[in-house]
TORSELUM-241558 format. One record per residue (C-alpha): x, y, z; residue in one letter. Coordinates in steps of 0.001 Angstrom, whole numbers, plus 524288, in hexadecimal, padded with zeros to 5 digits. Layout:
<atoms>
XYZA;...
</atoms>
This chain:
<atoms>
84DD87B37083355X;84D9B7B4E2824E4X;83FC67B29482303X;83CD67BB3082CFDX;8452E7C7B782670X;83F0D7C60A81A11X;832787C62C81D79X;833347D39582635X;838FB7D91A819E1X;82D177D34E812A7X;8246E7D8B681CD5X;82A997E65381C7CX;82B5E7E71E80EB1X;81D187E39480E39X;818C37ECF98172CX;823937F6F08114AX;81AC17F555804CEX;80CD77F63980B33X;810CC8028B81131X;8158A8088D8025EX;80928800CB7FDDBX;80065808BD8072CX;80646816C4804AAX;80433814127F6A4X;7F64780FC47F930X;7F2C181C56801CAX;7F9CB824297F771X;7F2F181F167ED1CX;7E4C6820B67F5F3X;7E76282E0C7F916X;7E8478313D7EB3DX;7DE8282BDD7E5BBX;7D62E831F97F158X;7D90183F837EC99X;7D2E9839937DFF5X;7C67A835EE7E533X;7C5DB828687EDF8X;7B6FF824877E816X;7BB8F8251A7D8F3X;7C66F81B127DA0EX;7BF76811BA7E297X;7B40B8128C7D7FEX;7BE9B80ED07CC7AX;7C580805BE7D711X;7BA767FB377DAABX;
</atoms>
């Protein structure tokens, strides 16, 4: 039982941080679109 209560917390705190992880990520997207998409992705690769 133990093993199985600690890894749905690991699971939820995983996805708990994907879901952060991906608002960050669509923040962080969004602003750089108002930028201009084509002159990071020149600088990035």
């Amino acid at each position: 039982m133990n093993d199985y209560s600690t890894l749905a917390i690991v699971i939820c705190y995983i996805l708990f941080l994907g879901v952060i992880a991906a608002i960050l990520l669509y923040l962080i997207v969004k602003r750089i679109g108002k930028k201009g998409k084509e002159g990071f992705e020149e600088r990035d690769h």
